[in-house]
C-alpha positions in Angstrom: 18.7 8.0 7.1 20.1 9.3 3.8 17.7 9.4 0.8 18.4 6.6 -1.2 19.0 8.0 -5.0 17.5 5.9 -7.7 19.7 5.5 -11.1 18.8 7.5 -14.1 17.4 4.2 -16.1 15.1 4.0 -13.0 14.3 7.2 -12.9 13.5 7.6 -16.9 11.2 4.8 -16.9 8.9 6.2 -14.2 9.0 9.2 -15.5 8.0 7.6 -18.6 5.5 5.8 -16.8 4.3 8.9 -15.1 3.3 10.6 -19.0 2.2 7.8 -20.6 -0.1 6.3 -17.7 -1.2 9.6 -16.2 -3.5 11.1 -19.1 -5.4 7.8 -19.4 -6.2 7.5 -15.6 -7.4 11.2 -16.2 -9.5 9.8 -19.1 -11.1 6.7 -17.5 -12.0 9.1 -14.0 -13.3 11.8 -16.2 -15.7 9.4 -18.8 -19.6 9.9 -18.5 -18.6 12.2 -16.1 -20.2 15.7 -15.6 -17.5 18.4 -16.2 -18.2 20.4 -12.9 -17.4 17.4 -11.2 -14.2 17.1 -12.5 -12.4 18.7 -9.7 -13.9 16.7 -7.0 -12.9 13.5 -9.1 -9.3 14.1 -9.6 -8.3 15.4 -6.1 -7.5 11.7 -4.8 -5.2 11.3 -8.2 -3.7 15.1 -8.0 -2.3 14.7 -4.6 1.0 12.3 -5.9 2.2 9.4 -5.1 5.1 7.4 -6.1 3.2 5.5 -8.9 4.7 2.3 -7.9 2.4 -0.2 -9.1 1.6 1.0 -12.3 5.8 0.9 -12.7 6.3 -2.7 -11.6 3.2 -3.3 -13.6 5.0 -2.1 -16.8 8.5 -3.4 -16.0 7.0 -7.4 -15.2 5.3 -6.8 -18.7 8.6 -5.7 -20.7 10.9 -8.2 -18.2 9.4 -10.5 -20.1 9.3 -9.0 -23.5 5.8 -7.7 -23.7 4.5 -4.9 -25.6 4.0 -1.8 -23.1 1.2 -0.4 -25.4 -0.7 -3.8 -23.9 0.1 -2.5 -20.3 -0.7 1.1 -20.3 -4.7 0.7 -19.4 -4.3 -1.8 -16.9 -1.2 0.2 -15.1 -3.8 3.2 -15.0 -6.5 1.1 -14.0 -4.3 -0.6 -10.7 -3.6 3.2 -9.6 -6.9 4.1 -9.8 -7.5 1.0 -7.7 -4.7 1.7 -5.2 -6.1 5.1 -4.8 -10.1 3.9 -4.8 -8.5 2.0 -1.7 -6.9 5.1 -0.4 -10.3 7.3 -0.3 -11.6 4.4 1.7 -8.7 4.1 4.0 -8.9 7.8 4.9 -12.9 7.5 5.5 -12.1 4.5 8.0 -9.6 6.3 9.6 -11.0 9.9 10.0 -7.5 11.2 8.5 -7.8 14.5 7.6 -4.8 14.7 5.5 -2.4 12.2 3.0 0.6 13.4 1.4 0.5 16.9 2.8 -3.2 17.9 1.8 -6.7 17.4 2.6 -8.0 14.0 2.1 -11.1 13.4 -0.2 -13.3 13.2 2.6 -12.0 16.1 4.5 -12.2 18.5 1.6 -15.4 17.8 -0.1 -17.2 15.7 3.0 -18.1 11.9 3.8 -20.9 11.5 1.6 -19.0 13.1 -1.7 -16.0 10.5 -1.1 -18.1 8.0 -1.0 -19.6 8.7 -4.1 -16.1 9.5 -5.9 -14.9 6.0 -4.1 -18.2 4.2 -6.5 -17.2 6.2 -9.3 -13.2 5.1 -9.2 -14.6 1.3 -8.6 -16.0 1.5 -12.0 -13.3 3.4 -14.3 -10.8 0.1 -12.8 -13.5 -2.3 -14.9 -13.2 0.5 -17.7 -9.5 0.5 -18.1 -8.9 -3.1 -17.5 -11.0 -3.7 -20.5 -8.3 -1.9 -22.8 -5.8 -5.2 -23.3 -5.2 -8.2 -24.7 -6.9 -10.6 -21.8 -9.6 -8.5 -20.6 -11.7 -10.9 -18.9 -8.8 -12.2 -16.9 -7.2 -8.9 -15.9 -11.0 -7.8 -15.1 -11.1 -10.9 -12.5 -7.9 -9.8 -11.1 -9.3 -6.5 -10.7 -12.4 -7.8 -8.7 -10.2 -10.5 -6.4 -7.9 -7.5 -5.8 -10.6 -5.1 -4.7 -12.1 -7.9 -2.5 -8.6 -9.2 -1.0 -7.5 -5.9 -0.1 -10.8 -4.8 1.8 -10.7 -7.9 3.4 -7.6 -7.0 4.7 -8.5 -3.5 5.3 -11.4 -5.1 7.5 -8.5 -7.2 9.3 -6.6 -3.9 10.1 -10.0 -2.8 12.1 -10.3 -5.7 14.1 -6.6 -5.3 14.6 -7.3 -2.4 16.3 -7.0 -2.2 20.5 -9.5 -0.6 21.0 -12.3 2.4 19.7 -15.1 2.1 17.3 -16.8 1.1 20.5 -20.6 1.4 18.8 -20.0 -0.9 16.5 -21.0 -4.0 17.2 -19.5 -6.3 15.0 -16.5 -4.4 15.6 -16.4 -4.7 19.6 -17.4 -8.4 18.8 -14.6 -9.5 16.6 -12.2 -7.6 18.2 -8.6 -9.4 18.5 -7.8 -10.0 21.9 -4.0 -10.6 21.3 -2.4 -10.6 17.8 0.5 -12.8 16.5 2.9 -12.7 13.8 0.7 -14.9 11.5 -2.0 -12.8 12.3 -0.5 -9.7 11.1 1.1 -10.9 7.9 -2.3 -12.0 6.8 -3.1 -8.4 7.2 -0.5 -6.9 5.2 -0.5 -9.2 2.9 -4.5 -8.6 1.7 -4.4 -5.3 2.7 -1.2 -3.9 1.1 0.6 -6.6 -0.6 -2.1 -8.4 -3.1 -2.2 -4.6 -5.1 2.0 -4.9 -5.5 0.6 -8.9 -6.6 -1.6 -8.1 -8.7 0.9 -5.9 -10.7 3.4 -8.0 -11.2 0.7 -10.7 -12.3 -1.6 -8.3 -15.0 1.9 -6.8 -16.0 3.0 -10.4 -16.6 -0.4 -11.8 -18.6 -0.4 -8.5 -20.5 3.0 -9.8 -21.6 1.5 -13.6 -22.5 3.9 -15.1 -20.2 3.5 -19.0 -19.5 1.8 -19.8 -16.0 5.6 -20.5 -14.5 6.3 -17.3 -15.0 3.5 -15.6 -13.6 3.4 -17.3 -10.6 7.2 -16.3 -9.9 6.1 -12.5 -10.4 2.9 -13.6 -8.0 5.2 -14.4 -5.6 7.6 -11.8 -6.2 4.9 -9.1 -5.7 3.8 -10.7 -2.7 6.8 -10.7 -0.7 7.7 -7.2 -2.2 4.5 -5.7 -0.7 4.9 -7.5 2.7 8.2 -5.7 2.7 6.3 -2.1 1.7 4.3 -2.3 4.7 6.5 -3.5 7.2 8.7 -0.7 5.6 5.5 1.9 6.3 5.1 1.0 9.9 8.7 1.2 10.6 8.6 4.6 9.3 5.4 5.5 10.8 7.0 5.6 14.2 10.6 6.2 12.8 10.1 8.6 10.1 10.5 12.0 9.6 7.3 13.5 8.9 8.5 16.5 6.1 9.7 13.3 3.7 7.2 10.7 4.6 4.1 12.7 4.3 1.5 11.2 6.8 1.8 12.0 10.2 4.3 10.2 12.7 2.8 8.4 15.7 -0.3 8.1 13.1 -0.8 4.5 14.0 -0.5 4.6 18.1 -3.2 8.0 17.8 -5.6 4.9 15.4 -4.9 2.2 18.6 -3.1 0.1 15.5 -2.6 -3.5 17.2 -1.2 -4.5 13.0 1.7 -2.5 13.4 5.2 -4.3 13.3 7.1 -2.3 15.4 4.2 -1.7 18.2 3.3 -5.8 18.0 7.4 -6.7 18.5 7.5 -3.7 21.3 4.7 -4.9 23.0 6.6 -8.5 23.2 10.0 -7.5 23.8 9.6 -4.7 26.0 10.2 -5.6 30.2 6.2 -6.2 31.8 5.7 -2.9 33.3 7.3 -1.0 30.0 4.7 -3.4 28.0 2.1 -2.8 30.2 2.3 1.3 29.8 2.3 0.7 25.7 -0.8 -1.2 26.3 -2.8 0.9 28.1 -1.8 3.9 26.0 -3.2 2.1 22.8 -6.5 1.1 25.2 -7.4 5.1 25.5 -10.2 6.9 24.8 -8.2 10.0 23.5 -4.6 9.6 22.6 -2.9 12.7 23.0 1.0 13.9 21.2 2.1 13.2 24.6 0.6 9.7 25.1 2.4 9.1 21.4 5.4 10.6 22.6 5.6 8.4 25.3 4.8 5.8 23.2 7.8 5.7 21.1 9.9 6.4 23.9 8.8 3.3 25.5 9.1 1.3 21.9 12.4 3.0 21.5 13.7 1.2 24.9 13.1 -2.2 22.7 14.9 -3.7 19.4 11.7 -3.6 18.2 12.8 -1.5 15.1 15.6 -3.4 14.6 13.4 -7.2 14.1 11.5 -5.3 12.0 14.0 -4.0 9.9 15.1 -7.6 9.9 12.1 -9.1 9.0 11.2 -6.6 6.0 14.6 -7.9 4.5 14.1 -11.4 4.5 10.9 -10.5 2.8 12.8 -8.3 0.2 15.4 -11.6 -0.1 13.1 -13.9 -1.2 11.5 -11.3 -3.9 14.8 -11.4 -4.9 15.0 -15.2 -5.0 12.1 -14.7 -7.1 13.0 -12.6 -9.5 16.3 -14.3 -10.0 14.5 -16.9 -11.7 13.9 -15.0 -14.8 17.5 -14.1 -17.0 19.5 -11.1 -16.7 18.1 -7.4 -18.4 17.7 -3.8 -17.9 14.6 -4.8 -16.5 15.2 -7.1 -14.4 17.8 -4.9 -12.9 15.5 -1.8 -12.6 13.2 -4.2 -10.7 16.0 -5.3 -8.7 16.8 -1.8 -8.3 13.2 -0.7 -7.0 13.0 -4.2 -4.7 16.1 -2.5 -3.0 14.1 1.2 -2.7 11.1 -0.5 -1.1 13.4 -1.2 2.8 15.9 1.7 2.1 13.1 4.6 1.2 12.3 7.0 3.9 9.0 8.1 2.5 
């Protein structure tokens, strides 16, 4: 797949985004904060990302004709919560690395992520403070937090099998896992943040409750996208451009993948049957994953993904076609067209 390019309007208002939202994430991590700790802090923050919900943060407030200044804490306070989410993820999963380097957890050890993970919980509050409609934006923040671990709590019980000595894990365990099922995943787990955005961006902006609800909805079916985007990828992908390694979520057993969950159903019985007991293993080795997408490449189980991430992607686009024509609007459009073309 080629990279898709983004325009230079696009590109000049992340990188906007990027200086003006980067020094006061560095500022709410680093208050009543011991200098010496300063390193351990910022490691999370320092190892990149795209900053894409701090962006669609910014652009839902000036879609709709709000002034940026009003944004800039809370778009620094959702990637510090996207990132707080992150540290957690990485704990959960035992991944050593994310984005090409050592994960928090990895580099400074279980007990010092944890910490940092407390300490990023409470510069979100901090920031979210610094706007126009604190208290609101503050509940956002706290439904957000709570959605997304919910969701991140889904993902485990999701899983086919492992975490064996723990109980309310082995206990709870879904024994199959449907469509429905997996949406409701994605959409605590990964979608409510790209909500949330679009909905603090929009109240930052004093929009009328119409018109946050359309951005609510917008987010929402943006996000759903995103992840079906990063599973596709996940097995897909090339590793150099997407960062985390391929074949990530067969080695974690994932059951809440797209691709595996449509494999698994489209695949002939004994194919099917082979997937499954891979996922079921004790240890899955790089040749149990390489078998593993062999046997989901025999499928279409990329392609009805890929399908399914696009009528996601059309009706954020119905949403957002209910506000009137901008440059904003159309760098939104723009990014809503990155999230199923990107390759990283």
């Amino acid at each position: 797949m080629s990279e898709i390019k983004l325009t230079k309007e696009a590109l000049q208002f992340t990188n906007y985004c990027t200086k003006e939202v980067d020094p006061l994430i560095n500022q709410l991590l680093y208050s009543y904060l011991g200098k010496r700790f300063w390193e351990v802090t910022a490691h999370q923050i320092k190892t990149g990302g795209k900053r894409l919900r701090p962006v669609f943060l910014l652009l839902s407030c000036k879609l709709l004709g709000g002034d940026i200044k009003e944004a800039l804490y809370p778009a620094a306070a959702i990637e510090i919560t996207h990132n707080y989410t992150l540290i957690i993820d990485d704990i959960i999963d035992n991944s050593k690395f994310r984005r090409g380097n050592l994960t928090v957890w990895n580099k400074f050890g279980t007990s010092i992520a944890e910490c940092i993970g407390v300490h990023y919980s409470a510069s979100i509050f901090e920031g979210a403070l610094h706007c126009n409609n604190p208290l609101r934006v503050c509940k956002i923040m706290a439904e957000t937090i709570k959605i997304v671990l919910e969701g991140e709590v889904l993902d485990i019980l999701q899983e086919r099998s492992g975490r064996e000595e723990q109980m309310f894990i082995k206990e709870n365990r879904y024994t199959e896992i449907s469509l429905v099922n997996y949406i409701e995943m994605v959409a605590k787990k990964t979608a409510k943040m790209f909500q949330s955005s679009c909905e603090i961006g929009a109240i930052c902006a004093n929009a009328n409750e119409k018109e946050i609800n359309k951005l609510n909805d917008y987010g929402l079916n943006l996000g759903i996208s995103f992840q079906i985007k990063d599973d596709i990828l996940d097995i897909f992908g090339e590793e150099n451009k997407f960062g985390k390694k391929i074949g990530k979520d067969i080695e974690e057993r994932k059951g809440g993948n797209i691709v595996v969950l449509y494999a698994l159903s489209l695949l002939e019985k004994g194919d099917s049957r082979k997937l499954k007991n891979i996922l079921i293993k004790k240890k899955i080795t790089e040749s149990d994953i390489r078998k593993a997408v062999s046997l989901i490449k025999k499928s279409k189980a990329q392609e009805k993904a890929e399908q399914l991430a696009e009528n996601y992607i059309n009706k954020a686009v119905k949403d957002l076609n209910y506000f009137p024509e901008s440059s904003y609007k159309n760098i939104l459009l723009e990014f809503t067209n990155y999230i199923t073309k990107r390759d990283k």
